[in-house]
C-alpha positions in Angstrom: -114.2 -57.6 52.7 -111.6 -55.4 54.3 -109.0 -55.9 56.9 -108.7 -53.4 59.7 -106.4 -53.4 62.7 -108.6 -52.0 65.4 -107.1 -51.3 68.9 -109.6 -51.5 72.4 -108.4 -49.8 74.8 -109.2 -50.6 78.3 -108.3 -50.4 82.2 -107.6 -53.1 84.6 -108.7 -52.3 87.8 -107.1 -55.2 89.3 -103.4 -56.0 89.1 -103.7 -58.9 86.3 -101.5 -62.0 86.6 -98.7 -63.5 84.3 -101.3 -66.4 83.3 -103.9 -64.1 83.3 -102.0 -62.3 80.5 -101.0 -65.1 78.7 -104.4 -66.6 78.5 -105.9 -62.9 77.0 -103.3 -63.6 74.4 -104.1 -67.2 74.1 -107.6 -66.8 73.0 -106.7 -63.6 70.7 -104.0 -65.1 68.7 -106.1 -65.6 65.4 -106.6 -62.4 65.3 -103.1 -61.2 65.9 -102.2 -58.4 63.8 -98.5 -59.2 62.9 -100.7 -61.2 59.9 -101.3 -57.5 58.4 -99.0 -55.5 56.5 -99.3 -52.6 59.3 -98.8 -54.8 62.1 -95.4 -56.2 60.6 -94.0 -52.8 59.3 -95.5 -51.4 62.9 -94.6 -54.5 65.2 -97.8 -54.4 66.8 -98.5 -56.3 69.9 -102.1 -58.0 70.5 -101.7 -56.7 74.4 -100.0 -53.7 75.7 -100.6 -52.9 79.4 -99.1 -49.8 80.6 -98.0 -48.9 84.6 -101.2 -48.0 85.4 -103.3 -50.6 84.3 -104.2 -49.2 81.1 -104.0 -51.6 78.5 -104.7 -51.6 74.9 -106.0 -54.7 72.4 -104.9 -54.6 68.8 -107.2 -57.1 66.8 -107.2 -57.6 62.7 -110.9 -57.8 61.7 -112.5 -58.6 58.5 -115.3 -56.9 58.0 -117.4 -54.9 55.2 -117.0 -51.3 56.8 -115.2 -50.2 59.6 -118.1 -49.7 62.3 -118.8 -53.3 61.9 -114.8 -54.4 62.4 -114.9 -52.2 65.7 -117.7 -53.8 66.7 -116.8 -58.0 66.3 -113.4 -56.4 68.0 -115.2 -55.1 71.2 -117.1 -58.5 71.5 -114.0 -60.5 70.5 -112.0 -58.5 73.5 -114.7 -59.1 75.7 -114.8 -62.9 75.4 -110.9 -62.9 75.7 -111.1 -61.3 79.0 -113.9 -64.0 80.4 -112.1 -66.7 79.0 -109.0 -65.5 81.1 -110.9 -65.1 84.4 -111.3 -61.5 84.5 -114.6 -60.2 84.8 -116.1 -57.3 82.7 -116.0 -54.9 85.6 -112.9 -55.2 86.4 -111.4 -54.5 83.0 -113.6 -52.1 81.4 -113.0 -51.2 77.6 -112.9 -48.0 76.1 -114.1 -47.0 72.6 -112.3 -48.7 70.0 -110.2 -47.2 67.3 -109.2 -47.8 63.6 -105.9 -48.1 63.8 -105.2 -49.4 60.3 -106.7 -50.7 57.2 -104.6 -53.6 55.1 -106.6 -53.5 51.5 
């Protein structure tokens, strides 16, 4: 098994709330990737949202290979987003991305 940062980026179409942001981060915080060496040395952040709703998700996954890492991350984003109240069509995600690998 392998660890690999992946970020999912996305778009809120909806201005998203203070609680709304906090309960995103909430539910992701397991797989937050300050645990990684990248995510320390980088100072990565599970959320960013930019001005114009644009947001990106930085997850650590375990996986065997990195398809299968992007993969549980797009489902794990997903599920954060329900669990916060926002439904899929209002934040669509975008194709995810390796954005590091912590052997």
């Amino acid at each position: 098994m392998t660890t690999f940062v992946i970020s999912v980026p996305g778009t809120f179409v909806h201005e998203v709330t203070a609680a709304e942001r906090a309960a995103v981060v909430a539910y992701l915080r397991p797989s937050d990737p300050q645990h990684t060496a990248l995510g320390q040395l980088e100072e990565l952040d599970i959320l960013t949202v930019h001005d114009n709703g644009t947001f990106t998700l930085r997850l650590e996954m375990e996986a065997d290979d990195s398809q299968s890492a992007e993969r549980h991350a797009k489902r794990v984003a997903a599920a954060a987003l329900r669990e916060a109240g926002i439904a899929e069509d209002q934040a669509p995600l975008g194709p995810t991305a390796v954005t590091g690998i912590d052997t």
